[in-house]
C-alpha positions as CSV (number, residue, x, y, z in Angstrom):
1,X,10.0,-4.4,21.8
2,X,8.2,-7.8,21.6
3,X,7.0,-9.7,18.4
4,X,3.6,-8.7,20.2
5,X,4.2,-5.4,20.7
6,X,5.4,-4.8,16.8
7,X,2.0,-6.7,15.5
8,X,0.2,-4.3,17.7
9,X,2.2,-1.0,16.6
10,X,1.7,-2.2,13.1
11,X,-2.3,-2.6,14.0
12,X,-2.1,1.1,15.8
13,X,-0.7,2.7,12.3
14,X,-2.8,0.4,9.6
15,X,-5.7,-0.1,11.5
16,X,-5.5,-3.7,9.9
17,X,-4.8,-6.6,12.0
18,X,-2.1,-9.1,11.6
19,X,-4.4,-11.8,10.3
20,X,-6.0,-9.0,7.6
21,X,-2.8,-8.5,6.6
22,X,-2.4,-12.7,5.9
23,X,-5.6,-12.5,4.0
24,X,-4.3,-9.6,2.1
25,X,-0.7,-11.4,1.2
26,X,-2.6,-14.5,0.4
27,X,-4.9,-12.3,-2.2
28,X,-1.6,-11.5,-3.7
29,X,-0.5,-14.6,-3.5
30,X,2.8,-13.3,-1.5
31,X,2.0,-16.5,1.2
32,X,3.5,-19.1,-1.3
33,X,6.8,-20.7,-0.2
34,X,8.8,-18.7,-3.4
35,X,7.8,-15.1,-2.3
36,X,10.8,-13.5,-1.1
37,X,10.6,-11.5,1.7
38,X,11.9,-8.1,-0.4
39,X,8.6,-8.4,-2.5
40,X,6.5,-8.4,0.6
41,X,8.9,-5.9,2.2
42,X,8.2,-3.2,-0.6
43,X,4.4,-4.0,-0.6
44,X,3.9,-3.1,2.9
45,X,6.6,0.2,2.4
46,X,4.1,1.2,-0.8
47,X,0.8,0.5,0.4
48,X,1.0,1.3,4.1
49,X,4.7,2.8,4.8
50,X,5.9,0.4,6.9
51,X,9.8,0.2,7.6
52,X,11.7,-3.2,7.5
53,X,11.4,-4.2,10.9
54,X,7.6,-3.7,11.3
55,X,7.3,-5.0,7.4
56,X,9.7,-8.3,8.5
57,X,7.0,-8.9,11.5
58,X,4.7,-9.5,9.1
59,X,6.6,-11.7,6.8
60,X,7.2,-13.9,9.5
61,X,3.3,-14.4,10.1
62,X,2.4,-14.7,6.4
63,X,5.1,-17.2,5.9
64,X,4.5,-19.0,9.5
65,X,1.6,-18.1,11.0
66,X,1.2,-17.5,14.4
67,X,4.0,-19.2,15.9
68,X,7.7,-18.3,17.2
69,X,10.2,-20.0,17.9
70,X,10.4,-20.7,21.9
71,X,14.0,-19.7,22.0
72,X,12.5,-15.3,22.2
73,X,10.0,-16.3,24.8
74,X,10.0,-15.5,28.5
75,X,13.9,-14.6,28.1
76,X,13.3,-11.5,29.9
77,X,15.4,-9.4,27.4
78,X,13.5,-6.3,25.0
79,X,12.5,-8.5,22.6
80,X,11.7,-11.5,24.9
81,X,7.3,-12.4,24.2
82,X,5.3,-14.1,27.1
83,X,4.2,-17.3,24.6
84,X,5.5,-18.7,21.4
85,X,2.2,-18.1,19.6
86,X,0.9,-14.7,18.5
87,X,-2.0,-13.1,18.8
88,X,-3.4,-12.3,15.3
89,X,-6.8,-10.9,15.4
90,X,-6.5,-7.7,17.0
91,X,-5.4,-6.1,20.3
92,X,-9.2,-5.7,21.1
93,X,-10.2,-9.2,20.7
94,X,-7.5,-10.5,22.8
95,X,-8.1,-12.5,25.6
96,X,-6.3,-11.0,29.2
């Protein structure tokens, strides 16, 4: 499964996107450099039962934003994404 595809799962079962989700860490303040990812980890587990590898997804874009790094794209492999930047604002808005 892509980086995409887990943002989009993770949109399917919250109905949040990944960029609400940024706005909600950042409310929290879990987007400063000294959160550890366990804190965020068990926030997304207790508020909207999310595993580790869906929860992680999300670490990386409230740590990082919207970018990965180029070595996971167009490898061709399960987890390989078409672009090193993610699409954060819903599946709906995004452009084809």
């Amino acid at each position: 499964m892509s980086f995409q595809a887990y943002l989009d799962n993770i949109e399917d079962k919250t109905g949040l996107t990944p960029r609400e989700f940024i706005t909600l860490a950042h409310e929290k303040g879990f987007d400063a450099p000294s959160t550890k990812a366990g804190v965020i980890v068990d926030w997304l587990k207790a508020d909207f039962d999310l595993g580790r590898g869906h929860a992680m997804a999300l670490v990386h874009v409230i740590k990082n934003d919207e970018k990965i790094d180029a070595k996971h794209v167009g490898t061709g492999t399960t987890h390989s994404d078409a672009s090193d930047t993610l699409w954060l604002d819903g599946r709906l808005n995004r452009p084809e």
